[in-house]
C-alpha positions as CSV (number, residue, x, y, z in Angstrom):
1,X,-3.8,-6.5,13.1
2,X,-3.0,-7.2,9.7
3,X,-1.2,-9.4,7.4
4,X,0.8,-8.3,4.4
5,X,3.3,-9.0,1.7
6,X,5.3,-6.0,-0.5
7,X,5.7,-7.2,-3.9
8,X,7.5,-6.1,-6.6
9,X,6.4,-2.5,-8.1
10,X,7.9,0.6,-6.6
11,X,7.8,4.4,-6.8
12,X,11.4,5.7,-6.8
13,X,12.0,9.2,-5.6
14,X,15.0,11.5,-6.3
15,X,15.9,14.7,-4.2
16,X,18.9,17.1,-5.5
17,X,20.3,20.0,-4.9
18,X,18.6,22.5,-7.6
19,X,20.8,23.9,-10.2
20,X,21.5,27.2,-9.8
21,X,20.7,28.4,-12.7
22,X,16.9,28.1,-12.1
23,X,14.8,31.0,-10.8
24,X,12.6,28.7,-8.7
25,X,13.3,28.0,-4.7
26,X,11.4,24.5,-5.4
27,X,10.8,22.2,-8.0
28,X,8.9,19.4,-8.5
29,X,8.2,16.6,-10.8
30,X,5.2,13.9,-10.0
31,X,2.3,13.6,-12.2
32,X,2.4,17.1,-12.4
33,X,4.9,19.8,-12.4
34,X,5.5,22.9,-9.9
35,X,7.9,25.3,-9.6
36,X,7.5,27.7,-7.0
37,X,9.5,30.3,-4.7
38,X,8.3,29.5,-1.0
39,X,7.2,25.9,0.5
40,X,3.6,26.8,1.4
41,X,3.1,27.6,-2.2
42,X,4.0,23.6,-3.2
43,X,0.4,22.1,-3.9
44,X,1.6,18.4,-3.4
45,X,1.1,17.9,0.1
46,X,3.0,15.1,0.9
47,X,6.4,16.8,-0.2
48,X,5.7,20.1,1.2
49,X,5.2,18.5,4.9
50,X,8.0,15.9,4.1
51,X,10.5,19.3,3.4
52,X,8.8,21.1,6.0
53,X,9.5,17.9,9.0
54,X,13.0,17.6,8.1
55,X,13.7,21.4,8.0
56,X,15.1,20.9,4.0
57,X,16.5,24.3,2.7
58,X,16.1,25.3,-0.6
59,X,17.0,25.0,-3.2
60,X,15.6,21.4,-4.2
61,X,14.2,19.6,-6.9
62,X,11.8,16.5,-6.1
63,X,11.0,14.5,-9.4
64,X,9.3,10.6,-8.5
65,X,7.7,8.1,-10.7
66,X,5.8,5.1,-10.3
67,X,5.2,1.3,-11.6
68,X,1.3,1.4,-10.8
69,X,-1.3,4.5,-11.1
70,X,-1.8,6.3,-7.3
71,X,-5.5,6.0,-6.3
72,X,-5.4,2.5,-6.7
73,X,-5.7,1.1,-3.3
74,X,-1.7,-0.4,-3.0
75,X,-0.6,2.4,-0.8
76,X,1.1,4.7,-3.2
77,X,0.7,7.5,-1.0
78,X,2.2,5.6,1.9
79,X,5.2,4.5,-0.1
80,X,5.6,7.8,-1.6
81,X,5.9,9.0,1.6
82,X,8.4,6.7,3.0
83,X,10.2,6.6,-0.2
84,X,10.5,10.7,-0.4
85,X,12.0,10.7,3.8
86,X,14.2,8.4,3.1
87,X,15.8,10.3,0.0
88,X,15.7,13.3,2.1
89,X,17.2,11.6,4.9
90,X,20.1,10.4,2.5
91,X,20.2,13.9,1.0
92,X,20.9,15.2,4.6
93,X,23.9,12.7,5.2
94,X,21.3,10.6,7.4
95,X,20.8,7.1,7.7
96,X,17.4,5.9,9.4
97,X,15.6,2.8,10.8
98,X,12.6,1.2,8.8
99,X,10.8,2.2,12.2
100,X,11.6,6.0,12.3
101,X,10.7,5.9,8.7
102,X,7.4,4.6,9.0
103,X,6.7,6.5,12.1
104,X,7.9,10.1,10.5
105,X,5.2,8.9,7.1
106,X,2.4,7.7,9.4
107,X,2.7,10.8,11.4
108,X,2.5,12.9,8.6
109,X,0.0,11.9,6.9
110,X,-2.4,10.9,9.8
111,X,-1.6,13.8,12.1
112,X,-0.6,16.8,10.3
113,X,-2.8,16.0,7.3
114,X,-5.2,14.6,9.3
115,X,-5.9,11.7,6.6
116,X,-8.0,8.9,7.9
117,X,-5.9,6.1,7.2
118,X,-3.9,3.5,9.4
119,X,-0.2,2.7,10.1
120,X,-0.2,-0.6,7.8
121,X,0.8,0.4,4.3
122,X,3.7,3.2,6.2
123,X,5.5,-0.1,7.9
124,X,4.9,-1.9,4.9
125,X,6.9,-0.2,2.6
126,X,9.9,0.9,5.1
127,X,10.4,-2.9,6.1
128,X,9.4,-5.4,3.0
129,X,8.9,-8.7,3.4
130,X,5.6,-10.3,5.0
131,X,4.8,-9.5,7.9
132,X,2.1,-9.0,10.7
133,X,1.6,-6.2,12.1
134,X,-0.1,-5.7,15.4
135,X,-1.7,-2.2,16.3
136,X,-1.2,-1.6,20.8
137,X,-3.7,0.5,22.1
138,X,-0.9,3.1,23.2
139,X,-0.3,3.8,19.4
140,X,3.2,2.2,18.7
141,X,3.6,-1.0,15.8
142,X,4.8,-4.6,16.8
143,X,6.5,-6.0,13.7
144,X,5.7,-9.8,13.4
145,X,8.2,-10.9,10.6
146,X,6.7,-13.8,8.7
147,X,9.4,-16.6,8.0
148,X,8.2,-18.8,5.3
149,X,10.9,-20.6,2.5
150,X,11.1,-19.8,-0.8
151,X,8.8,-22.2,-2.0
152,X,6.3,-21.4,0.2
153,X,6.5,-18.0,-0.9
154,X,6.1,-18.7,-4.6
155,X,3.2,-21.2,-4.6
156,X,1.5,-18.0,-2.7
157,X,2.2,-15.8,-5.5
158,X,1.6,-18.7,-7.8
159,X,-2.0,-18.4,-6.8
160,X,-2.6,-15.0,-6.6
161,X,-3.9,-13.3,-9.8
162,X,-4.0,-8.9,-10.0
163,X,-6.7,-7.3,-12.0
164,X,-6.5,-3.7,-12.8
165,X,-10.2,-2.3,-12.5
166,X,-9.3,1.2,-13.7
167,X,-10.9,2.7,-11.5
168,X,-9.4,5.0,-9.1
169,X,-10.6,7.0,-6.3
170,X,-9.5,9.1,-3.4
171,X,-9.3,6.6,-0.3
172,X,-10.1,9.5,2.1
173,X,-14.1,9.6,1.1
174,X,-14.2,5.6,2.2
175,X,-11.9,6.0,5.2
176,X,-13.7,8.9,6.2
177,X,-17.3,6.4,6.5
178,X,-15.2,3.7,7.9
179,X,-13.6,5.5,10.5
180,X,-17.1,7.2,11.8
181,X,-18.6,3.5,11.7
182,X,-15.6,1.9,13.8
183,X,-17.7,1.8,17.2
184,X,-20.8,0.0,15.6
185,X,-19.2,-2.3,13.1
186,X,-16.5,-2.8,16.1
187,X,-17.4,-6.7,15.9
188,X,-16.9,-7.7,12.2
189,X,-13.6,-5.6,12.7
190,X,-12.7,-8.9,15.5
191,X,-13.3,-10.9,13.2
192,X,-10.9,-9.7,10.8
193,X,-8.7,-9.4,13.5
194,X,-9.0,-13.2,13.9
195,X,-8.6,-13.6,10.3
196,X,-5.4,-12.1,10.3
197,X,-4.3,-14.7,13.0
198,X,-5.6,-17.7,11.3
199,X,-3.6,-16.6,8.3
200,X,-0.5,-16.1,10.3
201,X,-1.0,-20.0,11.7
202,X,-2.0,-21.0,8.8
203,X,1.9,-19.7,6.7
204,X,3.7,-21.5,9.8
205,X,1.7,-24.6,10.0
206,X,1.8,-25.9,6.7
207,X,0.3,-23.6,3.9
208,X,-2.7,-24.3,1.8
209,X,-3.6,-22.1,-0.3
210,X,-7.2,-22.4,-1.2
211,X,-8.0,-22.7,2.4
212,X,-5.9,-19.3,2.6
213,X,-8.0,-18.1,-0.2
214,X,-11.1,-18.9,1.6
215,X,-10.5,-17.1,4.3
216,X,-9.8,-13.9,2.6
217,X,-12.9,-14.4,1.2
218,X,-14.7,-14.8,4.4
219,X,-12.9,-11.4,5.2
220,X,-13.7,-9.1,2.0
221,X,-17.4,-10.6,2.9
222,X,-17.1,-8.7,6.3
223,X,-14.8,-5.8,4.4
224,X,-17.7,-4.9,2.2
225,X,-20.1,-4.3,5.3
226,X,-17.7,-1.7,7.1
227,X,-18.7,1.4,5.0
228,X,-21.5,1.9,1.6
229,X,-18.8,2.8,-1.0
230,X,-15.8,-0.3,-0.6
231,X,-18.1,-2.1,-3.2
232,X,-19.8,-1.7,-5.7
233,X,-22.6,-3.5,-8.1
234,X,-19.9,-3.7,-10.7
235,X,-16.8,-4.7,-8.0
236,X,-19.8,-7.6,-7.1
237,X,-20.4,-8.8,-10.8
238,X,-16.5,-9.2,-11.3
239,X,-15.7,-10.9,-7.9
240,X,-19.2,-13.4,-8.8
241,X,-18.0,-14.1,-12.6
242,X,-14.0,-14.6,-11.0
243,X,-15.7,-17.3,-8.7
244,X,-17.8,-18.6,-11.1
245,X,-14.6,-19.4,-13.3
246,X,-12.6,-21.4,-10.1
247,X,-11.4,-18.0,-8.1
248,X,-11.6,-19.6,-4.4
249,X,-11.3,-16.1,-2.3
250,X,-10.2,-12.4,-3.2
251,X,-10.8,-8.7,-1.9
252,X,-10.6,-5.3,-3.7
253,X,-6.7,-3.8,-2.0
254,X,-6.6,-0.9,0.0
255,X,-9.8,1.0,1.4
256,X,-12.1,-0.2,-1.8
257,X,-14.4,1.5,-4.4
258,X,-11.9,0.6,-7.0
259,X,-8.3,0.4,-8.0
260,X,-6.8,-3.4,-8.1
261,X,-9.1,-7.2,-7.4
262,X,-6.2,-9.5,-6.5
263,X,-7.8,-13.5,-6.4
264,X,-6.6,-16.4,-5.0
265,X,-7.1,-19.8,-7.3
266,X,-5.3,-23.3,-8.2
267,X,-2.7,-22.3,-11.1
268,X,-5.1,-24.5,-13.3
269,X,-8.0,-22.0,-13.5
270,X,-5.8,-18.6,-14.1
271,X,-6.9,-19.0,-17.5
272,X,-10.4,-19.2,-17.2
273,X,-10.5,-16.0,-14.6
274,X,-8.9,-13.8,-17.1
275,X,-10.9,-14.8,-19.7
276,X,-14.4,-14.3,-17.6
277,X,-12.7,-11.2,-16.8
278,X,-10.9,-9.9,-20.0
279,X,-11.8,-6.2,-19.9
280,X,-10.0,-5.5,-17.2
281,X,-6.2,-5.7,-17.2
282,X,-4.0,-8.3,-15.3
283,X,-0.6,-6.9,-13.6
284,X,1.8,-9.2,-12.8
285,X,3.3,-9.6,-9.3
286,X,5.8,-11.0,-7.7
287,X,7.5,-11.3,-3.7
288,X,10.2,-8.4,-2.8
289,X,11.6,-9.4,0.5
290,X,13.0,-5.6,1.0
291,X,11.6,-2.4,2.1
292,X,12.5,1.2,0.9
293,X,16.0,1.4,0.5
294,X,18.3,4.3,-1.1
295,X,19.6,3.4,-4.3
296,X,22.5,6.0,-5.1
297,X,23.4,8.3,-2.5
298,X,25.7,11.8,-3.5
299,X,29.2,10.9,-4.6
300,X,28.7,6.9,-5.0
């Protein structure tokens, strides 16, 4: 079960037709470049499963960019991969369901790349919004839409403060040691479980948000025991001079060992977290209610 909000940075994918001009069968453009004649030869893997699932004929040129680095523990590979079906969807006259989208990503990347990640960050990015998200034993995804107003919403993100720790790392190597744990730390994983539903009563029943902060800290507390790399002694030193300087609660996103510390704490002490914490950088962040959507299709 888990608990989650989209906000506003996005990777935008485009898929074309290739010109046909160009020698190469594929073409790509991420953070690197490839140009290549047959689809086992494209190194991104991602894409080349993506074009291989959907059956895409060549020629086609891929390009993407994104707001935030990838490695960074905000489920760029995730979006990316709902974000790239969807164009190629579009580019195939299709239009499909936030749920066939996340499916199609999560089944990608968990069973024919055999990553060991979850389904959270796929349904994430194909539905928006906040949400909860329950896991069923028989492998499908009930979507708990969160309905909060607007100014619930933004006293949230009013509290929430995004530090870039530059450091990024492959999620796989800490998934891997958290997945092979799962039977032994089975009971802290309960009791994030339960932290997710306190959370969820918490939004509906009147928000507070230090007490919401609180309780995120109880769960990075139980996070950090799951496997040896989601913290480190330097991830500790930040987090203990952010709560020194009036953060309440926090947790490193994504599978840990790096990429972004997002804190909870009243508006009042912003100030004094970024400056107890000025060498690393702060990213703005606000709600987006939507999930991947196509932009432009062919011909509009």
């Amino acid at each position: 079960m888990v608990l989650s909000t989209t906000m506003d940075k996005y990777v935008y994918v485009t898929v074309k037709r290739h010109g046909e001009l160009f020698h190469e069968d594929f073409r790509l453009n991420y953070s690197q470049t490839e140009a290549v004649q047959r689809l086992d030869e494209i190194q991104n893997n991602i894409a080349r499963e993506c074009l291989r699932f959907l059956q895409i004929d060549p020629p086609v040129y891929i390009s993407t960019i994104a707001d935030l680095p990838e490695f960074s523990g905000l489920g760029s590979s995730g979006s990316f991969a709902v974000g790239l079906l969807n164009a190629l969807h579009a580019f195939r006259g299709e239009r499909v369901s936030g749920g066939q989208l996340a499916e199609e990503a999560s089944h990608i990347e968990i069973n024919v790349l055999k990553r060991p990640v979850g389904k959270q960050d796929h349904y994430a990015a194909a539905f928006g919004g906040l949400n909860l998200f329950c896991f069923v034993p028989d492998g499908s995804v009930r979507v708990e839409p969160q309905q909060l107003s607007d100014g619930t919403l933004n006293q949230l993100f009013g509290h929430l403060l995004m530090l870039w720790t530059a450091i990024r790392r492959d999620a796989s190597s800490v998934l891997g040691e958290q997945q092979a744990n799962t039977e032994q730390k089975r009971t802290l994983l309960q009791q994030m479980r339960e932290h997710a539903r306190q959370l969820q009563a918490m939004m509906r029943n009147g928000f507070d948000p230090l007490a919401f902060g609180r309780i995120l800290d109880e769960t990075w507390q139980l996070k950090r025991r799951l496997a040896s790399r989601i913290t480190t002694d330097q991830i500790d030193a930040w987090y203990g001079r952010a709560q020194a300087a009036g953060a309440v609660g926090g947790k490193i996103c994504g599978a840990g060992g790096g990429g972004f510390l997002l804190l909870i704490m009243p508006p009042q002490h912003r100030q004094a977290v970024r400056e107890a914490l000025q060498e690393l950088s702060t990213v703005d962040v606000r709600y987006e209610a939507q999930g991947s959507c196509v932009l432009l299709r062919s011909g509009e």
